[in-house]
ChimeraX commands (.cxc) that place a marker at each C-alpha (Angstrom):
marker #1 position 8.07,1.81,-16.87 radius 0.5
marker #1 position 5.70,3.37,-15.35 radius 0.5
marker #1 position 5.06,3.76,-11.73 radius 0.5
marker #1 position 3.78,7.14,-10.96 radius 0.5
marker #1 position 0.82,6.03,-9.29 radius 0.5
marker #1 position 3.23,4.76,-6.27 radius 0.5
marker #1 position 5.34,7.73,-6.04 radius 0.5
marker #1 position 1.54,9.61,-5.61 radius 0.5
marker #1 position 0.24,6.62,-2.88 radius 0.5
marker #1 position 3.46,7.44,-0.81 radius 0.5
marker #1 position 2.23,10.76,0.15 radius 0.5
marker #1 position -1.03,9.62,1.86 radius 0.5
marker #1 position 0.94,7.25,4.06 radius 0.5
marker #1 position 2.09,9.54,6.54 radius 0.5
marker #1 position -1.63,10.87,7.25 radius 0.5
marker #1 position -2.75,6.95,8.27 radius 0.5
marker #1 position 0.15,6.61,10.38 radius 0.5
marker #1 position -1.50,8.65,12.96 radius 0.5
marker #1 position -4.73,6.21,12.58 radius 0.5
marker #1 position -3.48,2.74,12.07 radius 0.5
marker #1 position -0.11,0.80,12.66 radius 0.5
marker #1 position 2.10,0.92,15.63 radius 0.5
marker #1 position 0.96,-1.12,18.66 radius 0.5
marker #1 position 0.58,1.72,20.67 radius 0.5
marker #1 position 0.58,5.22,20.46 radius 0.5
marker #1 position 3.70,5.88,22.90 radius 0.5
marker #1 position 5.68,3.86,19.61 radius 0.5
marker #1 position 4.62,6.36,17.23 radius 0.5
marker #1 position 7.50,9.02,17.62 radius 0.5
marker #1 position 9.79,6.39,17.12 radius 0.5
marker #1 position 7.98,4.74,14.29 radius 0.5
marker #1 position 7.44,7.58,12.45 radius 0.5
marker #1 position 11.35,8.86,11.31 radius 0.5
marker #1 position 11.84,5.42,10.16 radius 0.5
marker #1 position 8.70,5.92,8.16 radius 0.5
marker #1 position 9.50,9.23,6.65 radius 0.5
marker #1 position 12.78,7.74,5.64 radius 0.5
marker #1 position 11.85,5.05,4.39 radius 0.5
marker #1 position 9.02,6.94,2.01 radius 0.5
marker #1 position 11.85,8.99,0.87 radius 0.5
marker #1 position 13.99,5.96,-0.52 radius 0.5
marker #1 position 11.07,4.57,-2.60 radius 0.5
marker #1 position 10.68,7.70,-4.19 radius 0.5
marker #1 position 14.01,7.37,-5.11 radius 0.5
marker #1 position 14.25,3.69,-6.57 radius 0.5
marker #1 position 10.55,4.38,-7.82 radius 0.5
marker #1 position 12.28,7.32,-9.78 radius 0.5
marker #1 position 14.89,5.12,-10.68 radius 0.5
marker #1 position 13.07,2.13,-11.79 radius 0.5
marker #1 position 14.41,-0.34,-9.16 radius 0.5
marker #1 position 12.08,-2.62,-8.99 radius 0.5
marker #1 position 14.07,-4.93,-6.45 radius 0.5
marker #1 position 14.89,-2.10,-4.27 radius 0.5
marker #1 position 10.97,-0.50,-4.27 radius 0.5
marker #1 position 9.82,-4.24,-2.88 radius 0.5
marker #1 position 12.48,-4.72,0.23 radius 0.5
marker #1 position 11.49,-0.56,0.91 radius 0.5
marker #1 position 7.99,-1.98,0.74 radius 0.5
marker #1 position 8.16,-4.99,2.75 radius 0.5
marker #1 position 10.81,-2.68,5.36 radius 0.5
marker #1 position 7.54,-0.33,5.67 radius 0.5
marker #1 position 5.25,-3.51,6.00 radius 0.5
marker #1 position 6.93,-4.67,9.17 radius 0.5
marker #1 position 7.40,-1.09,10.39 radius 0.5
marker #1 position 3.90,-0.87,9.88 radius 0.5
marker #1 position 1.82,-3.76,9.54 radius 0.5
marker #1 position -1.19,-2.25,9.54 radius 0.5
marker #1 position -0.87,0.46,7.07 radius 0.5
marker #1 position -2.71,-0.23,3.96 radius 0.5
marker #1 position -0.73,2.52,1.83 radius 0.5
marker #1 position 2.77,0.23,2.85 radius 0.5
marker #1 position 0.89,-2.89,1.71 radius 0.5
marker #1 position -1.27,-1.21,-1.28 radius 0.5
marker #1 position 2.74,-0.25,-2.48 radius 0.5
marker #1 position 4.40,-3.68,-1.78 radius 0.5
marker #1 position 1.16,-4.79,-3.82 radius 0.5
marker #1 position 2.51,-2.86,-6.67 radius 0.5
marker #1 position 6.30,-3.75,-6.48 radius 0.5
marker #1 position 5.25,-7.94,-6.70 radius 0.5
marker #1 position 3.20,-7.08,-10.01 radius 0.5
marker #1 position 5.94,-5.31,-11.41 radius 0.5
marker #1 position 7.94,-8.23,-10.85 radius 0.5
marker #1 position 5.08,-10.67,-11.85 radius 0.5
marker #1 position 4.50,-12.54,-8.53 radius 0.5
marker #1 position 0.52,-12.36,-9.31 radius 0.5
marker #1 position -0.48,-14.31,-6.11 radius 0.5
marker #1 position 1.79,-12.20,-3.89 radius 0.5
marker #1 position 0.77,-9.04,-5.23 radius 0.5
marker #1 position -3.19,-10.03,-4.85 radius 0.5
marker #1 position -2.74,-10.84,-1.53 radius 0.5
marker #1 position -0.88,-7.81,-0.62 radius 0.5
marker #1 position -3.88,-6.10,-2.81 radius 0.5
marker #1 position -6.47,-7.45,-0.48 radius 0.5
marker #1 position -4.65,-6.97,2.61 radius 0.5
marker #1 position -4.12,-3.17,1.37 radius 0.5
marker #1 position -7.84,-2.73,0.60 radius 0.5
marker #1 position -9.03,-4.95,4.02 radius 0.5
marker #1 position -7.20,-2.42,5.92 radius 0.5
marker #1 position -8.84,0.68,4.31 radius 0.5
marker #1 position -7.28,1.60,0.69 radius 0.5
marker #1 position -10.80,1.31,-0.90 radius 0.5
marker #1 position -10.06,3.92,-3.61 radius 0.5
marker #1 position -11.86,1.08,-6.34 radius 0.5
marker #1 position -11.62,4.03,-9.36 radius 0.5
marker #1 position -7.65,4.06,-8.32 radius 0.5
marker #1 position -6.93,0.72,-7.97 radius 0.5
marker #1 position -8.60,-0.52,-11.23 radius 0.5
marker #1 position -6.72,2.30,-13.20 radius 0.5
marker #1 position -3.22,2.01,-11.18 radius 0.5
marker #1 position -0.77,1.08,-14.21 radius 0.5
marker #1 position 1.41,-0.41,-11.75 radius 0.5
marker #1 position -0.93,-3.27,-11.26 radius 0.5
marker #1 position -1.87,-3.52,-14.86 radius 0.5
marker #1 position -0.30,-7.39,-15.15 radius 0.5
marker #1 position -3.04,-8.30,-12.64 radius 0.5
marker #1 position -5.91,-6.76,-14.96 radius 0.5
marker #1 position -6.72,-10.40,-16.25 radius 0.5
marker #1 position -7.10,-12.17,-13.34 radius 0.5
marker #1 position -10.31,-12.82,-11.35 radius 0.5
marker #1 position -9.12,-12.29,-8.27 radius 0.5
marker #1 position -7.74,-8.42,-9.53 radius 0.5
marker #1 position -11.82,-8.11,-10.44 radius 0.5
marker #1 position -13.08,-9.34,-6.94 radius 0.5
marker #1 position -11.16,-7.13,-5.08 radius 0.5
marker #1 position -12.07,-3.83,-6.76 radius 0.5
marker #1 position -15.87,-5.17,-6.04 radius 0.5
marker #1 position -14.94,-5.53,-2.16 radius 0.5
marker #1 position -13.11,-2.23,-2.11 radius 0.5
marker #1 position -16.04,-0.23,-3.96 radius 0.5
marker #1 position -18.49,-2.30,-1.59 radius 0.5
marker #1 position -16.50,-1.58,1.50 radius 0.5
marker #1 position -15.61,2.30,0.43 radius 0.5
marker #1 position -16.59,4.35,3.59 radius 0.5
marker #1 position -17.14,2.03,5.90 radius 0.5
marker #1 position -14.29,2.14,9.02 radius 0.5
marker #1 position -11.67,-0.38,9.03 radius 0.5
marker #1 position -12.26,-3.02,11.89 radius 0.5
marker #1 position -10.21,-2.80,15.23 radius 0.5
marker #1 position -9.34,0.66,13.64 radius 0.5
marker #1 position -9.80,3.65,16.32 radius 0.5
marker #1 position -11.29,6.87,13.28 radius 0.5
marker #1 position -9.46,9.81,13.41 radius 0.5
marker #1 position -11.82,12.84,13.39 radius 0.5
marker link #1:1,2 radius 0.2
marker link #1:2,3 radius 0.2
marker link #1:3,4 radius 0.2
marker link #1:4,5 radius 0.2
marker link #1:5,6 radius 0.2
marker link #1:6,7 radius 0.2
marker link #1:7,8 radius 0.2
marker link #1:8,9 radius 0.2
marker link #1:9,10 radius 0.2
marker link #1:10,11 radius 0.2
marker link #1:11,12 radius 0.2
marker link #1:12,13 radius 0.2
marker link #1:13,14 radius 0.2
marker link #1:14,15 radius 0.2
marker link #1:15,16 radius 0.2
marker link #1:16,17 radius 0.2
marker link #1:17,18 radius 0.2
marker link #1:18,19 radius 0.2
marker link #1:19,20 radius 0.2
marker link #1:20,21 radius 0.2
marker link #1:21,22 radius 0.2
marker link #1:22,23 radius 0.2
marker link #1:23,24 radius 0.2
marker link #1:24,25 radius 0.2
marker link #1:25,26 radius 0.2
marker link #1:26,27 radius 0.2
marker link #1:27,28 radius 0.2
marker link #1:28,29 radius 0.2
marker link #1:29,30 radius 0.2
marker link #1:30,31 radius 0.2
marker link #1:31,32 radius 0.2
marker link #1:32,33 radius 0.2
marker link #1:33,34 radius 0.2
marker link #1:34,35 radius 0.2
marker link #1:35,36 radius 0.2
marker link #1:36,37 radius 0.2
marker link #1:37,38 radius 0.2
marker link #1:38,39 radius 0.2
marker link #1:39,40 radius 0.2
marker link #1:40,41 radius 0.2
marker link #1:41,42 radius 0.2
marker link #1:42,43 radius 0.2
marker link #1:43,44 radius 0.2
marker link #1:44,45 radius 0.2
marker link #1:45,46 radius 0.2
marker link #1:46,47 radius 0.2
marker link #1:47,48 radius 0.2
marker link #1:48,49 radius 0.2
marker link #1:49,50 radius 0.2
marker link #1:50,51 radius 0.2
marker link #1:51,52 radius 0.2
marker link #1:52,53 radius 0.2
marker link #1:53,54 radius 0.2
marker link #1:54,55 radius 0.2
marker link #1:55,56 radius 0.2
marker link #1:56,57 radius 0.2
marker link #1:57,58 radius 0.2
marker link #1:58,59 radius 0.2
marker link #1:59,60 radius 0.2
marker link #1:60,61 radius 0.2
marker link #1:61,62 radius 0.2
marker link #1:62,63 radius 0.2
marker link #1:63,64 radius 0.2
marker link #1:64,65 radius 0.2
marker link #1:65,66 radius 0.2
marker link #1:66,67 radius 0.2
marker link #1:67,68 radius 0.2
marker link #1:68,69 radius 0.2
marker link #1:69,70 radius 0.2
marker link #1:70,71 radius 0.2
marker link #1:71,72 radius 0.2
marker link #1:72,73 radius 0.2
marker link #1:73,74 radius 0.2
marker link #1:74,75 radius 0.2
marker link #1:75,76 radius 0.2
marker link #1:76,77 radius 0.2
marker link #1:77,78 radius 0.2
marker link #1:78,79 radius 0.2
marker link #1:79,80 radius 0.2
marker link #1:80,81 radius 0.2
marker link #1:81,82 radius 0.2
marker link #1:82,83 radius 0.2
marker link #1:83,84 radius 0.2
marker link #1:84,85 radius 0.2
marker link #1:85,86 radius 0.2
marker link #1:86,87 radius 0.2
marker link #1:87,88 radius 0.2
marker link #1:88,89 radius 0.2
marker link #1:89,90 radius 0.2
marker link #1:90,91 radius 0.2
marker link #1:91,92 radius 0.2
marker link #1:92,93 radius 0.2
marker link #1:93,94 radius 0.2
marker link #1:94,95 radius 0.2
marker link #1:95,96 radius 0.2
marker link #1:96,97 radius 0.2
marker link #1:97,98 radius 0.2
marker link #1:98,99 radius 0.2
marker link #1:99,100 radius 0.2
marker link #1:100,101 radius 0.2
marker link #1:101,102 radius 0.2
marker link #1:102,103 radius 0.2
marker link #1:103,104 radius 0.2
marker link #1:104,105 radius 0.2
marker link #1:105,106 radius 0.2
marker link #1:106,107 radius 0.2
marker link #1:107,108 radius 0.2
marker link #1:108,109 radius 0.2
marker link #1:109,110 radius 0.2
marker link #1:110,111 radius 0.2
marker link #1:111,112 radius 0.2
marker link #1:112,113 radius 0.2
marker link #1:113,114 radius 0.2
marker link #1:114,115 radius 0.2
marker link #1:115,116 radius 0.2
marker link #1:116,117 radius 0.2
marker link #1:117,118 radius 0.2
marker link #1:118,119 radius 0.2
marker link #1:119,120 radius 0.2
marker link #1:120,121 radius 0.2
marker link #1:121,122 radius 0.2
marker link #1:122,123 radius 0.2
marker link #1:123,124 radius 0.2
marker link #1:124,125 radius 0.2
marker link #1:125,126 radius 0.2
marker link #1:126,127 radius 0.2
marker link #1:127,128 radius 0.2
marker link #1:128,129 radius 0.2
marker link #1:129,130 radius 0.2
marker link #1:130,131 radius 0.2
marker link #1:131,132 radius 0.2
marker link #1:132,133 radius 0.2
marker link #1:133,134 radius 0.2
marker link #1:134,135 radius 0.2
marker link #1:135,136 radius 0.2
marker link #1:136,137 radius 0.2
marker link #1:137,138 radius 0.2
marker link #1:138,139 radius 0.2
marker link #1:139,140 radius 0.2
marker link #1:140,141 radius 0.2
marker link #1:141,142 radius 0.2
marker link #1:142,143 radius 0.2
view
């Protein structure tokens, strides 16, 4: 199993925290351990191959951060693993709507290889090349 490609997504997470997720920036210091541990337990299921565990870790970073695409691009991963195709696309296009637009990455992430067929899978590497670059809505950019 391979699932690499997550372990190497987790590490750009803690860089959008600073752009995107918590309501307001006075939540951010306590967001943010929360964060870091919970990054550190999906590197350890991902190592271990828990798929189970890597989706509640995912959806645990979801509702820390709702806004994060990296938490959502990851729980996007963990429901393909597991096969849940309309799940997984959603949490795909939810990922890329709120800026993972990395079309080259997406289309070549093993992790999401059981959504290769599907039309949907095709549609949203087309909105994330289209959209690459341009700022996320209602999203303050970080210079």
């Amino acid at each position: 199993m391979k699932m690499r490609r997550v372990f190497c997504v987790i590490v750009v997470a803690a860089a959008a925290l600073g752009a995107q997720g918590v309501t307001n920036v006075f939540e951010m210091p306590f967001a943010y351990p929360r964060h870091r541990h919970l990054q550190q337990q999906l590197v350890q299921v991902v190592r271990a191959g828990q798929i189970e565990e890597m989706e509640r870790i995912c959806r645990d970073g979801v509702a820390l951060l709702p806004q994060d695409p990296t938490w959502q691009y990851n729980l996007a991963c963990a429901l393909a693993y597991r096969a849940d195709k309309r799940e997984a696309l959603e949490a795909l296009e939810r990922a890329v709507d709120l800026g993972f637009r990395d079309d080259a990455a997406i289309a070549s992430d093993n992790d999401l290889k059981q959504l290769k067929g599907e039309k949907k899978f095709a549609d949203l590497i087309g909105k994330a090349k289209r959209l690459k670059g341009q700022p996320v809505e209602g999203v303050v950019q970080a210079h």
